[in-house]
Phi, psi and omega in degrees: 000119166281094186296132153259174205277289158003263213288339159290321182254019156269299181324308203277354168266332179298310168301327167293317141337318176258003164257350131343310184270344219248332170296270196341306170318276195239079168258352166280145192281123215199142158283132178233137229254146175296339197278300206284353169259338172304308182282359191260307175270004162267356171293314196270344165308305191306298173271347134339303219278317190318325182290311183319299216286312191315292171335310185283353177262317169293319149234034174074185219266354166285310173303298199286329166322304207274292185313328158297285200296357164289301179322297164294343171290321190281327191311319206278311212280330184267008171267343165321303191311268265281330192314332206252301182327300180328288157308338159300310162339291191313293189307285196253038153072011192303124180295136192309335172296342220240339217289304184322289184312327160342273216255330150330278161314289172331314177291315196274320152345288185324308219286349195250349168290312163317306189284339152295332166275316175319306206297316189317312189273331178283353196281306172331296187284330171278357159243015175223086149346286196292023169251028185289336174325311180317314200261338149268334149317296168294345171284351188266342176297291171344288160306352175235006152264000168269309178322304161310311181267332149354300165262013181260154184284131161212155206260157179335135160276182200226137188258163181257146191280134189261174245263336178303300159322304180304302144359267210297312172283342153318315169297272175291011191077165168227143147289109206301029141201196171260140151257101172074226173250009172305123151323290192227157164201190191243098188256152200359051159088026163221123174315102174232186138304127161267146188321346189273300213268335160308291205286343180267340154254014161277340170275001180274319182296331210237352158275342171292010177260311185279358164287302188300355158239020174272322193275322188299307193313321205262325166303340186280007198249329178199125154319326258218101184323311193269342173269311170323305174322279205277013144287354201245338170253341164291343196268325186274004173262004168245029173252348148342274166329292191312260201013290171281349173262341177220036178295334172272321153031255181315315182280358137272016152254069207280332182254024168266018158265357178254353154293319175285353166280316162324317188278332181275336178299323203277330180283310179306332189281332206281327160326309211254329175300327183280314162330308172266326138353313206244344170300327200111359184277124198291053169271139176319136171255147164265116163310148166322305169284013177250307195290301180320319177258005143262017161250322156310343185271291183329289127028295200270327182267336198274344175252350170265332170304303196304329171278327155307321175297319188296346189284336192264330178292334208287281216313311174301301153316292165323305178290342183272292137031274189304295171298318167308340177100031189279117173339113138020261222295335164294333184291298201297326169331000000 
């Protein structure tokens, strides 16, 4: 698809407009509610998909093609994020209030870190071929250590602060506590960080460990820089919303890492068949409406098993619960 400098830098202020509108909306500090987040992630939902049609009208069924199936690729892959956003809440006590502005700011870190990585990877693949090898090997290494830790017994986890973070409160200092939505303030006549401004970069800084198999995922799907980019901002400026709506959820989607290994295996086989392809080797390439309908079919199966199994370990509780003799009122708990 053929961009012009124009039409890149309309894009990228029409998005800075709806991360505008979406700052101004809740810049007052607030608990948000499953209905404002519901309605919020079907808003973004909502202009993803417009944009897809906008593409398919302008630049035919292929661009919008490629551009759906990024989307749901990335949408899916960034819900993994959320399991680690969580434990960061957790790590630094971020008041339930404060949570929004948070993960705001958090994001848009994420998403100007992406793109650096996006611009990194489209310079890459266009003067080094082979390195799409590079890149379905590893989504297929990938897809079989989300598989490994899947199936390992492992006790809750805990997030780690990575070396960068650490780095930054050592300079600058932290404060013992939050004040408001403030950054920075002035403890005994020195300028430090507030815990608000720590938590926001560890969820910008700690998406870049999920850049490194999201974006090689989405390149196996399109080349083409401007689809990457804005499937890769779309998927992440509704991820704010997803948060609050399926944050209780999350430990019932006991089997998304093993949709997500498929998907990255699966991106990964398609990666290295397009590698030889482009080698001179006469092998199948998988078209766009095949890989779009096998992350959605995976997707689909992977979220009604996972709700079945968690309805049924609950049920299997319960019932043991009942047999030990347990008080009524502790069962209902």
């Amino acid at each position: 698809m053929d961009v012009s400098p124009t039409l890149w830098v309309l894009t990228v202020l029409g998005l800075a407009a709806l991360i505008a509108v979406d700052f101004l909306i809740g810049r007052k500090p607030h608990d948000v509610s499953v209905k404002e987040a519901g309605i919020w992630t079907v808003v973004w939902i909502a202009l993803a998909g417009l944009f897809g049609l906008g593409l398919l009208v302008f630049g035919g069924g292929r661009p919008a093609g490629e551009f759906f199936a990024g989307f749901i690729t990335e949408k899916s892959l960034s819900v993994d994020n959320l399991f680690v956003f969580v434990l960061i809440m957790a790590k630094f006590a971020v008041p339930s209030r404060y949570q929004q502005r948070v993960l705001l700011v958090g994001v848009l870190i994420a998403l100007v870190l992406r793109a650096a990585f996006i611009a990194a990877g489209a310079a890459i693949l266009a003067s080094f071929s082979w390195v799409f090898y590079l890149f379905g090997a590893f989504l297929i290494w990938t897809a079989w250590k989300l598989v490994q830790e899947a199936r390992a017994d492992q006790e809750e986890a805990e997030f780690e602060e990575n070396k960068l973070l650490k780095a930054a409160e050592r300079k600058f200092g932290v404060a013992d506590r939050y004040h408001g939505t403030k950054l920075w303030i002035q403890q005994n006549g020195k300028r430090v960080m507030t815990p608000m401004l720590v938590v926001m970069l560890a969820i910008g800084t700690t998406d870049v460990l999920f850049a490194l198999d999201s974006i090689p995922a989405i390149f196996g799907l399109t080349q083409d820089p401007y689809i990457v980019f804005t499937a890769n901002a779309f998927a992440l400026m509704g991820l704010r919303q997803l948060y609050f709506l399926i944050g209780g959820l999350l430990k019932k989607l006991v089997h998304l890492s093993y949709g997500l290994s498929i998907i990255l295996g699966f991106i990964g086989v398609k990666l290295v068949l397009h590698a030889l392809h482009e080698s001179g080797v006469h092998v199948p390439e998988i078209s766009i409406p095949v890989s779009l309908g096998v992350i959605c079919a995976v997707l689909t199966v992977t979220t009604i098993t996972s709700l079945w199994a968690s309805r049924k370990q609950v049920a299997a509780e319960t019932a043991q619960a009942r047999s030990e003799g347990a008080p009524k009122d502790s069962i209902d708990v």
